[in-house]
C-alpha positions in Angstrom: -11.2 -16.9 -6.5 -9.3 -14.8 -8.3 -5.1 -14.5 -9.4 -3.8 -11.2 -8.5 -0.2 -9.2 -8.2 0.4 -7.5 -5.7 0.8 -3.6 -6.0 2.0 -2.2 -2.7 1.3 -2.6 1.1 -1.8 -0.1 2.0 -1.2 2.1 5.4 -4.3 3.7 7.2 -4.0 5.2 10.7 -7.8 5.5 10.5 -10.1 2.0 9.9 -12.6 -0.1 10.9 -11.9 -1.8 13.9 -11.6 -5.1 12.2 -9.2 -4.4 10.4 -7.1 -3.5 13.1 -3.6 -6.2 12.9 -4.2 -7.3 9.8 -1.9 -6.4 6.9 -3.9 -4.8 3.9 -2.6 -4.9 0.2 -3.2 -3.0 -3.1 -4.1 -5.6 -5.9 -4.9 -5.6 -9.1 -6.4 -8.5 -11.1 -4.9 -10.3 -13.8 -6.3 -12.0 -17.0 -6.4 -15.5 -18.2 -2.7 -14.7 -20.1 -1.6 -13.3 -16.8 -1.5 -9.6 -18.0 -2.3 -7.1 -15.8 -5.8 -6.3 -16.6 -7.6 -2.6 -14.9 -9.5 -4.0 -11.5 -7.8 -3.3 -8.7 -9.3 -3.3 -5.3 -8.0 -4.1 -1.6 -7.4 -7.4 0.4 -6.4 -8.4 3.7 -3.2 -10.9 3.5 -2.9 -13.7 5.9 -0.1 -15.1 3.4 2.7 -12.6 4.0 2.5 -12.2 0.1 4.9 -9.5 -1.2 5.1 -6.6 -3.9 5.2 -8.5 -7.2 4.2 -11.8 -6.2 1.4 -13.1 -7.6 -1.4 -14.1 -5.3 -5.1 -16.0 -5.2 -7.7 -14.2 -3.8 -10.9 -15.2 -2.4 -13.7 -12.5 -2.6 -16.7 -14.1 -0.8 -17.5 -12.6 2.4 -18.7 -15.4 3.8 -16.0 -17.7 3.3 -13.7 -14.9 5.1 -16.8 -14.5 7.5 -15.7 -18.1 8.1 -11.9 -18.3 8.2 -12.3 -15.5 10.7 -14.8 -17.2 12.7 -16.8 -14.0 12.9 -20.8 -13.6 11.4 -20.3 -10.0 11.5 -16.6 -9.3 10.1 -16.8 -6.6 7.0 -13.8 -7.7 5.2 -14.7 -9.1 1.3 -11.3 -9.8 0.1 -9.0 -12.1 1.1 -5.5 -13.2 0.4 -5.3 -17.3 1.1 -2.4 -18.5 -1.2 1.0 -17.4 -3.0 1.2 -18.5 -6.5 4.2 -20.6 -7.3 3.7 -21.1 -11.2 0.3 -21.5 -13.9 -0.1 -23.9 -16.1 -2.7 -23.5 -19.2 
């Protein structure tokens, strides 16, 4: 798992038909101060998570292999909560 922001809703009229209905989102990861560090990659949001907001992300295909109920679903990244607050 990892804590993310949210950069911007992601658009594609052309995708893999498994991602066709779900909501994709730009993130980018942050550090353990909550800076925005340089990683950035894309995840699917089943959260309704917006720009700014800071989300967790699982990245283990088979855990989202799982949630979707599908052995054979390409989808890596995964939005599964909205952060609220941190405490260190």
């Amino acid at each position: 798992m990892k804590l993310c922001r949210v950069l911007a809703p992601v658009v594609s009229t052309i995708k893999h038909p498994a991602y066709d209905g779900q909501r994709l989102l730009a993130v980018r990861v942050l550090d353990a101060d909550l800076s925005d560090s340089d990683e950035e990659f894309l995840a699917v949001d089943r959260v309704q998570a917006g720009e700014g907001d800071v989300v967790l992300v699982m990245q283990e295909g088979n855990g989202v292999r799982q949630l979707f109920a599908n052995p054979k679903l390409p989808i890596r990244s995964i939005v599964v909560g909205i952060v609220d607050a941190v405490s260190l």
